[in-house]
C-alpha positions as CSV (number, residue, x, y, z in Angstrom):
1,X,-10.8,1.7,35.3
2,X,-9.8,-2.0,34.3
3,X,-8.7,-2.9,31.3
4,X,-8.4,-6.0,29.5
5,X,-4.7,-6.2,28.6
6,X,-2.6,-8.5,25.8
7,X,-1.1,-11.7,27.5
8,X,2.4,-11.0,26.5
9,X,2.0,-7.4,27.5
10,X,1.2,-8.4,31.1
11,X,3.9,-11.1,31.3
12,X,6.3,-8.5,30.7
13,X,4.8,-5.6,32.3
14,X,4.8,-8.2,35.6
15,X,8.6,-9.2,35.4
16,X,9.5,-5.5,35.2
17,X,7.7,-5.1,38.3
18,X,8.6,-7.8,39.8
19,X,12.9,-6.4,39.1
20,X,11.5,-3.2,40.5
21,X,11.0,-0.9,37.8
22,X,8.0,0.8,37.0
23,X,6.4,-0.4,33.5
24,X,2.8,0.5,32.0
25,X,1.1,-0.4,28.6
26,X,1.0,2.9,26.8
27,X,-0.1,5.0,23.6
28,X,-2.3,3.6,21.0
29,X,-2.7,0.4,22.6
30,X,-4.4,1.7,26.2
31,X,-6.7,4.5,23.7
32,X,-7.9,1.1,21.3
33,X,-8.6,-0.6,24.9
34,X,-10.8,2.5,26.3
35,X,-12.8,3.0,23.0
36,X,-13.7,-1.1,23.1
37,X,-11.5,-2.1,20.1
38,X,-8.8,-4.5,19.5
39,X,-5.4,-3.1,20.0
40,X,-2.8,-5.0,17.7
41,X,0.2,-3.3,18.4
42,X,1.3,-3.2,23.0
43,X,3.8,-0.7,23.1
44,X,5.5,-0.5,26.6
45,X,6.8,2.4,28.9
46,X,9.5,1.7,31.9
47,X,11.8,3.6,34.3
48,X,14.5,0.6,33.6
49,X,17.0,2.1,31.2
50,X,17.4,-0.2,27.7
51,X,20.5,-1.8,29.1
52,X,19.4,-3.0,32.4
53,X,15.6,-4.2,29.7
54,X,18.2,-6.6,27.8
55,X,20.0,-7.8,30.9
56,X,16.3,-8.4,32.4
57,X,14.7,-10.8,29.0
58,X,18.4,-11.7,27.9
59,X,20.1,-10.4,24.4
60,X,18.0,-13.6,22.4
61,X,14.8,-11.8,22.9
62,X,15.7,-8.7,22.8
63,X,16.1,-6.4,20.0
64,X,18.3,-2.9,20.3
65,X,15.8,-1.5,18.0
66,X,16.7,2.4,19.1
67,X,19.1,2.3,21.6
68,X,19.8,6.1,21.7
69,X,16.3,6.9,21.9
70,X,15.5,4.1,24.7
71,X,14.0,1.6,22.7
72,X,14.2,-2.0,23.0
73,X,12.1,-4.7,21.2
74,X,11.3,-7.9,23.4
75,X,10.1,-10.7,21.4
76,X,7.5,-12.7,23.7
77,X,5.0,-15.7,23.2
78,X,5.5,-15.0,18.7
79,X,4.7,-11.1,19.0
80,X,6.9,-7.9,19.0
81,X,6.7,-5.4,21.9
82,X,8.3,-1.9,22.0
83,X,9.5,-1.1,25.0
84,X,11.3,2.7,26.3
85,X,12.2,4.3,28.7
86,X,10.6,7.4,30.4
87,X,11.8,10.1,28.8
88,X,12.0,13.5,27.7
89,X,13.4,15.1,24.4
90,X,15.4,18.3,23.9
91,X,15.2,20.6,20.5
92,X,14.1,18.9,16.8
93,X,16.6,20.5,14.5
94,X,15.2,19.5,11.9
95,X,11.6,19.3,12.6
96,X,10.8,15.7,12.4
97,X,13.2,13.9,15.4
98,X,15.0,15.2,18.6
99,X,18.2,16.0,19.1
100,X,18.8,14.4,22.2
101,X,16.7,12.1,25.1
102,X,16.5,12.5,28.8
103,X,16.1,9.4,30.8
104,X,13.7,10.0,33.5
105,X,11.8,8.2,36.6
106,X,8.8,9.7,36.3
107,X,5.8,8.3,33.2
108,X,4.2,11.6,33.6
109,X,7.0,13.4,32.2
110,X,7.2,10.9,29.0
111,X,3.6,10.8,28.6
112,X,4.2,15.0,28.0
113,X,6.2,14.7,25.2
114,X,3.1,12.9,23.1
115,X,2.0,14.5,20.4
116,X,-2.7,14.0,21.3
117,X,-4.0,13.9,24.7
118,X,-5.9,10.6,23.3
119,X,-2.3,8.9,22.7
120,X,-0.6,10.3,26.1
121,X,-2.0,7.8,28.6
122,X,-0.5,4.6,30.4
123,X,-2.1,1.7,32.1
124,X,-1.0,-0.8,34.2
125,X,-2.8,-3.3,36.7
126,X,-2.0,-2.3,39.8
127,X,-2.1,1.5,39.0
128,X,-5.0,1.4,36.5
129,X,-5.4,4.5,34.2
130,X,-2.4,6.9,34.1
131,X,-4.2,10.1,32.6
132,X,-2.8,13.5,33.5
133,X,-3.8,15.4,30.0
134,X,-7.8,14.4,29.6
135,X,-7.1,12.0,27.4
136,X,-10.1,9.8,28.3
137,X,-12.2,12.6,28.6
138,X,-11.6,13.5,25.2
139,X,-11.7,9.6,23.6
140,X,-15.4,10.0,25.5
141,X,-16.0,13.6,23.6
142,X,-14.8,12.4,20.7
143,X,-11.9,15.5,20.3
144,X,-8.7,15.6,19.3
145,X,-6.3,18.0,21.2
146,X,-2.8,18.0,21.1
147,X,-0.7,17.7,24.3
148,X,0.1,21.0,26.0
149,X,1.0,23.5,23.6
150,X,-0.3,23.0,19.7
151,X,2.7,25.3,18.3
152,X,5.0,23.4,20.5
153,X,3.9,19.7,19.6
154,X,3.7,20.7,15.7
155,X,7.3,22.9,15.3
156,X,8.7,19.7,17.1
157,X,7.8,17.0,14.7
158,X,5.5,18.7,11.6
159,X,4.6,14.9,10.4
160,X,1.8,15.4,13.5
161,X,0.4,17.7,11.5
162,X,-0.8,14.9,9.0
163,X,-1.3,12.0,11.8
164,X,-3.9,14.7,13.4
165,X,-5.9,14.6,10.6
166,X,-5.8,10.7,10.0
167,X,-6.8,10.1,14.0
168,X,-9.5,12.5,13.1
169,X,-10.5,10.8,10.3
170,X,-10.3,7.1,11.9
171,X,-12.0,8.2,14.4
172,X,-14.2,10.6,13.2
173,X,-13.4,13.0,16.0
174,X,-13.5,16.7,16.1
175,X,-10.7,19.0,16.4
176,X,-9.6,21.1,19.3
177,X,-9.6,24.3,17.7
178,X,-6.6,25.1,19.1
179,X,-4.5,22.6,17.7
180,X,-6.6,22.9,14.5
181,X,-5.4,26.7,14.3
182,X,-2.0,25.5,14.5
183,X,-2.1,22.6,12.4
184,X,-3.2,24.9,9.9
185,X,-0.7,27.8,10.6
186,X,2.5,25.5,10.6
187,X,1.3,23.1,7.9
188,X,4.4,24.6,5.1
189,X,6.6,23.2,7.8
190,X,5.4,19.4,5.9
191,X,7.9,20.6,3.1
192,X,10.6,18.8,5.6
193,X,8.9,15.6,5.7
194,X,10.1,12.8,3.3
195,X,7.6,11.9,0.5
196,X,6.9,8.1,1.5
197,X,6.0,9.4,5.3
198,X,3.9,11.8,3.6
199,X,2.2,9.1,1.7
200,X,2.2,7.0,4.5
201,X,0.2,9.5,6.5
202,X,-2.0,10.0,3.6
203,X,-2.9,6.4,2.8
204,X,-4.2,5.8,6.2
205,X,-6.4,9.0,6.2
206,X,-7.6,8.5,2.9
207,X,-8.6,5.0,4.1
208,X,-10.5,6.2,6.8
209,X,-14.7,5.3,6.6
210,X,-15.0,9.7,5.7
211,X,-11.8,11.8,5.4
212,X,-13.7,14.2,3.1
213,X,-14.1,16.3,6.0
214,X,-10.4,15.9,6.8
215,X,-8.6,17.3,4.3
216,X,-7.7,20.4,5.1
217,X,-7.2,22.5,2.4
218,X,-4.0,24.2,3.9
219,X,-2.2,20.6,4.4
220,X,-2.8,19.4,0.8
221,X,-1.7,22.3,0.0
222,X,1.9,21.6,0.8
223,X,1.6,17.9,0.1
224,X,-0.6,17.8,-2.7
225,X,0.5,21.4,-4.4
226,X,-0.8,19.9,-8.2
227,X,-4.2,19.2,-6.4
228,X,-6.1,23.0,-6.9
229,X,-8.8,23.8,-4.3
230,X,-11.6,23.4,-6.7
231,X,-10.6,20.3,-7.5
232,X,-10.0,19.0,-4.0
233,X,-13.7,20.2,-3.1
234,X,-14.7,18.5,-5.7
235,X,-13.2,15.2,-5.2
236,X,-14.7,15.2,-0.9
237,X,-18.3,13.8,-1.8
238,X,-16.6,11.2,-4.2
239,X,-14.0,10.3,-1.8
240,X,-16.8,9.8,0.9
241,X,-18.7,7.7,-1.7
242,X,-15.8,5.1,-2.2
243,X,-15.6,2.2,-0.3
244,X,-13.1,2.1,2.9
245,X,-10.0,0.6,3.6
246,X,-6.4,-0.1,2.5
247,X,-7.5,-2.3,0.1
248,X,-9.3,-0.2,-1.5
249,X,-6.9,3.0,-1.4
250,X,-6.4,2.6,-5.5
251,X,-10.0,4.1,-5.9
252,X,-9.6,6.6,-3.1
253,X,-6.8,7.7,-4.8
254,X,-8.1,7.9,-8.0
255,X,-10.9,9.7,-6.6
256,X,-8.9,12.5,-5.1
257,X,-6.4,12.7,-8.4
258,X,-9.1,12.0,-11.1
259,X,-9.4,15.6,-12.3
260,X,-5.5,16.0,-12.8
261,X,-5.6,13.0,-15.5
262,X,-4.1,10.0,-16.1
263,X,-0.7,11.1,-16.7
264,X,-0.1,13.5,-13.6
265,X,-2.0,11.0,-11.4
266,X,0.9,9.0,-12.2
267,X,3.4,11.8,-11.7
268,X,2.3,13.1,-8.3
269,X,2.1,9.4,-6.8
270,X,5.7,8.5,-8.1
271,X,6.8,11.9,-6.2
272,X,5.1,10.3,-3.2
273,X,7.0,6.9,-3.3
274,X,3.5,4.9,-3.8
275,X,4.1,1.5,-5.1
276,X,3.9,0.5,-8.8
277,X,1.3,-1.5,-8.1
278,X,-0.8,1.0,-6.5
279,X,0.3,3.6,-9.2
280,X,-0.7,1.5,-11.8
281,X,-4.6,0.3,-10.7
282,X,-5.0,4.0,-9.7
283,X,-3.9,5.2,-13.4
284,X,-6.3,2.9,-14.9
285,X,-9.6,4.0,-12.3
286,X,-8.6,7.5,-13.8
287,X,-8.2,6.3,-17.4
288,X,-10.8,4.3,-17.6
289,X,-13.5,7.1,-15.2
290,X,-12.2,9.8,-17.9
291,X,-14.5,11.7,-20.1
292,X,-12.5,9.1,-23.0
293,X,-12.6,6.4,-21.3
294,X,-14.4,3.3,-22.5
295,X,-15.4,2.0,-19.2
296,X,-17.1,5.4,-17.4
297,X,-19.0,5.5,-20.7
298,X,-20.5,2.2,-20.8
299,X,-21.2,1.7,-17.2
300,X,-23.0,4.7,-16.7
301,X,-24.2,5.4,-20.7
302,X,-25.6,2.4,-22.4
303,X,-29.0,2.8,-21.7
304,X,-28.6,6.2,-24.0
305,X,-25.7,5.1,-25.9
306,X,-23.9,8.1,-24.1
307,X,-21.3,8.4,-21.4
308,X,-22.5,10.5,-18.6
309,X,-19.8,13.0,-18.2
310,X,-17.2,13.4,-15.1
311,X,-17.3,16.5,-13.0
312,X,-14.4,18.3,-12.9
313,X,-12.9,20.1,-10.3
314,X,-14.5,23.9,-11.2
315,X,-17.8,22.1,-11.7
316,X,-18.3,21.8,-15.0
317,X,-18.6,18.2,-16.9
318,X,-16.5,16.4,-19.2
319,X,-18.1,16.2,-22.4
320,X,-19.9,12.8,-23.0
321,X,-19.0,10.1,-25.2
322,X,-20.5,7.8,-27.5
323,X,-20.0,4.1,-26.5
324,X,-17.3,2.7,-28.9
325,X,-19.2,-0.3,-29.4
326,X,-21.6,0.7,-32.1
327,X,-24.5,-0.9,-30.3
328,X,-27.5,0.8,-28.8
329,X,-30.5,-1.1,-26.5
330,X,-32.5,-1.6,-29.6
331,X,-30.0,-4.1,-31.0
332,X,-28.9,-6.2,-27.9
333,X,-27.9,-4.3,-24.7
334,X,-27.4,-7.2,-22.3
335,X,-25.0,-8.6,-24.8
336,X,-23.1,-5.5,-25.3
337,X,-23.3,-4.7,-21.5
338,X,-21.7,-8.4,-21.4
339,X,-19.0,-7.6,-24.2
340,X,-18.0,-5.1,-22.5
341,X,-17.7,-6.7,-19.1
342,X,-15.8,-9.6,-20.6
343,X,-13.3,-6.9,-22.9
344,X,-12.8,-5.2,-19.0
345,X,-12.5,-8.6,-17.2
346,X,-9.3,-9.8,-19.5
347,X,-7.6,-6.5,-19.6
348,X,-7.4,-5.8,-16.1
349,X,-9.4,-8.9,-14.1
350,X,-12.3,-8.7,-11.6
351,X,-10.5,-7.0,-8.7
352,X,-9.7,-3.9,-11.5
353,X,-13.2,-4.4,-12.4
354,X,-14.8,-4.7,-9.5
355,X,-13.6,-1.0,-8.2
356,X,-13.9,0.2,-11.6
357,X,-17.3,-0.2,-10.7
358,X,-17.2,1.1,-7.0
359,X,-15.6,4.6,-8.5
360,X,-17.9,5.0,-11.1
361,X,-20.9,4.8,-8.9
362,X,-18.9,7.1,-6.1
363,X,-18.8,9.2,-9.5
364,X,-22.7,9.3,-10.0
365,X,-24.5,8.3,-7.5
366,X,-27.5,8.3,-9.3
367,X,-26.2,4.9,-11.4
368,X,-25.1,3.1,-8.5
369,X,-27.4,0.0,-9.1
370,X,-26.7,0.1,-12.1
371,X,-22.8,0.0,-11.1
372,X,-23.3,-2.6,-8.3
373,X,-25.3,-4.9,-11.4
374,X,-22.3,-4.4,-13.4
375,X,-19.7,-5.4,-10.7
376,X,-22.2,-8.4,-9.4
377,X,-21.9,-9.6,-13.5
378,X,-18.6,-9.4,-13.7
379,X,-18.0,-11.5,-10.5
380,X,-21.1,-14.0,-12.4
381,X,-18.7,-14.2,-15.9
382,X,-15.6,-14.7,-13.6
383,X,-17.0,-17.8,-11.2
384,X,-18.8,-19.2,-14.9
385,X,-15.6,-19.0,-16.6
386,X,-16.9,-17.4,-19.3
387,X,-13.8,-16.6,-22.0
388,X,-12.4,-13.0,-21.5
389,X,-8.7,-14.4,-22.0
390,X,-6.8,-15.5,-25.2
391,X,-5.7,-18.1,-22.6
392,X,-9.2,-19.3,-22.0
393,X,-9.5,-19.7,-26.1
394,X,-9.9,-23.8,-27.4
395,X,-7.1,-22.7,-29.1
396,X,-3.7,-21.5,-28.7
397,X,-0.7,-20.3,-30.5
398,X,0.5,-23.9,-31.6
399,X,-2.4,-25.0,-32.5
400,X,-2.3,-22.2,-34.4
401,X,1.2,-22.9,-35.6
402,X,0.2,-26.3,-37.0
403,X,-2.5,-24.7,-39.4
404,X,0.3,-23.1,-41.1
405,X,-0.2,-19.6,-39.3
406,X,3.3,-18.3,-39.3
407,X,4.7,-17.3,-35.7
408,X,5.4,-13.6,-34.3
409,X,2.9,-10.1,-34.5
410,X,0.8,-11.7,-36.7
411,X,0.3,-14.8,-34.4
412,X,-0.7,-13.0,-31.9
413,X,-3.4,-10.6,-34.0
414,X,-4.9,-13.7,-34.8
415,X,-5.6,-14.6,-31.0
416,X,-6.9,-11.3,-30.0
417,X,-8.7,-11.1,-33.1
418,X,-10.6,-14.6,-32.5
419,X,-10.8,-13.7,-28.6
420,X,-13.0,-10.3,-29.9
421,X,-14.7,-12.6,-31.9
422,X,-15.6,-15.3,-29.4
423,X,-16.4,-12.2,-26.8
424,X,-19.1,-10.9,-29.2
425,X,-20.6,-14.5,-30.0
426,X,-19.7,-14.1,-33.5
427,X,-17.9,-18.0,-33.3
428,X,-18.1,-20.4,-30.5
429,X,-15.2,-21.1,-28.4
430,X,-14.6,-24.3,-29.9
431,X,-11.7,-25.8,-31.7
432,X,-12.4,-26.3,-35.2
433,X,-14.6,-23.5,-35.5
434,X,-11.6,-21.4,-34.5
435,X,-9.3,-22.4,-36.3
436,X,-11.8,-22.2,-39.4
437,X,-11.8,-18.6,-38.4
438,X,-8.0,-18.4,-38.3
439,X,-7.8,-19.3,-42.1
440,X,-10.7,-17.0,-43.2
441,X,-8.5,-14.2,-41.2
442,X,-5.2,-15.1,-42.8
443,X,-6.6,-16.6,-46.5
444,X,-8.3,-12.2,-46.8
């Protein structure tokens, strides 16, 4: 076995040989190589303790990221590479990081203290594959299993309980059942984790191309208690239906929370830390998806001049809605589909928009042309710069100012009011017919 390894990985991994000490590529890094992607992150394993690793690469390119726990970070060629010492760990008091390390000679011996067989192998050149737990059977089975003992592996550090189901999920591996069994024994021992690991652990699984499958009702359980089982069963297929990635972990999100509501969406990813950003697009995927909301309603409605109602999470629907804008396809449904657009497009912008449209069609899949039309439009308005902005208006609040309309609230009623009006073609977006509007608004 031969594998391809990062230039500033070998470098190093050949002047710890070449001091005497034995030195491997290991974890994530050797797993990415075997299943023929790109590894971003080399982490390295040696026999040379952290103090004899800075004396080797000198204190200017070393880092004494974790001393204690044998841990040095070399900097080489621009990148970053962790390097520690064999070792073994004594207890985890408090579930999450050990006590104490042992030092030892032997990789084998660190490689045992991993938490899945898929993550417990080492490589170097002239060695090749290091592989005493199956790992590379199992990358080629497509199974998670923990290292030795399950119990063991999860009492020690519960936060495995979570990265199990996110390999899983990125992986789209099976679970040993084994380690399944525990995971889902042990999982109230997550109440000792801190919120933003939680929601880091979280993020990444719900990220993953399918973690319906993944989320096991006995984890969210603990880390998710608002979440009810209905309501998590419900959300699986939607989740699924969303597009991938961090970037898109607002709708995923939204997906998974959207039957608590707005406001304890908000709640439950404050407890977990998530950033205001990502608290604040996610609030307005379930505000604007809700039975109320003005976008879920048009999107998926206006053909019938009804919203097509939400599920919830015991199965039943949201009650539709009429469409707010007191148009129906007999009178002008292209324009009102483009009012509508352009009202969405200045109150939140095309990115908002754009999964707006993603989640609605994750939603009801039955409408997802009609969703993917909508999002395509919007991205049309936004490269035409059609006006959807009182800053795209001809005019502005001076202008405004000069035709004798006072400053403060009423100023900026008069904007909105002529940005409405210029959104439903009732004026052009030209100066002097504007303005003209301006005075008929302030003269009734």
């Amino acid at each position: 076995m031969k594998l391809t390894l990062d230039p500033g990985a070998a470098a190093l991994l050949d002047t710890l040989h070449a001091a005497g000490y034995a030195a491997y590529a290991v974890g994530g890094c050797v797993r990415d190589s075997l299943l023929g992607r790109t590894a971003h992150d080399w982490d390295l394993c040696t026999s040379a303790l952290p103090q004899q690793v800075m004396e080797l690469f000198g204190t200017e390119q070393c880092i004494p990221t974790g001393l204690q726990h044998g841990t040095v970070t070399i900097k080489y060629g621009g990148q970053l590479y962790e390097t520690t010492t064999f070792r073994t760990e004594g207890s985890y008091t408090d579930g999450r990081h050990p006590d104490a390390v042992q030092f030892v000679p032997d990789v084998r011996e660190d490689l045992a203290r991993r938490d899945f067989t898929i993550n417990a192998m080492a490589y170097n050149a002239a060695e090749g594959l290091v592989d005493p737990f199956g790992g590379q059977k199992d990358l080629q089975n497509g199974l998670l299993r923990a290292v030795g003992e399950p119990q063991q592996r999860f009492t020690e550090d519960a936060l495995r309980i979570l990265r199990l189901y996110r390999f899983a999920a990125r992986f789209g591996f099976a679970l040993d059942a084994a380690t399944a069994r525990a995971a889902r024994q042990l999982a109230p021992h997550l109440d000792c984790i801190s919120a933003e690991r939680i929601q880091e652990e979280l993020a990444k699984l719900l990220a993953a191309p399918q973690p319906g499958a993944y989320l096991e009702p006995a984890v969210l359980a603990v880390v998710l208690p608002e979440l009810t089982p209905a309501a998590l069963e419900a959300a699986k297929p939607v989740l699924d239906a969303c597009p991938a990635g961090e970037e898109n972990l607002p709708v995923r999100w939204a997906a998974l929370l959207g039957a608590l509501g707005e406001a304890d969406t908000r709640r439950v990813l404050k407890r977990l830390r998530c950033s205001n950003a990502c608290i604040e697009e996610t609030a307005v995927l379930v505000r604007e998806t809700a039975g109320e909301g003005v976008c879920g309603s048009f999107l998926l409605g206006h053909e019938s001049g009804h919203s097509i109602a939400r599920p919830t999470a015991c199965g039943s629907r949201v009650p539709p809605q009429r469409t707010v804008l007191g148009e129906t396809p007999a009178h002008a449904p292209e324009r009102a589909s483009d009012i509508h657009l352009r009202q969405l497009l200045g109150r939140y912008g095309l990115r908002t928009v754009e999964r707006l449209c993603a989640l609605c069609a994750a939603l009801h899949p039955q409408n997802a042309p009609d969703c993917a039309l909508a999002a395509q439009r919007a991205r049309q308005l936004e490269a035409d710069g059609v006006c959807c902005r009182v800053s795209q208006l001809a005019v502005n609040g001076r202008d405004l100012m000069a035709a004798g309309i006072p400053a403060g609230p009423a100023l900026r009623r008069v904007l909105e009011t002529l940005l409405d009006g210029v959104i439903r073609a009732e004026y052009p977006n030209e100066k002097p017919a504007l303005l003209a509007a301006a005075q008929k608004m302030i003269a009734s």
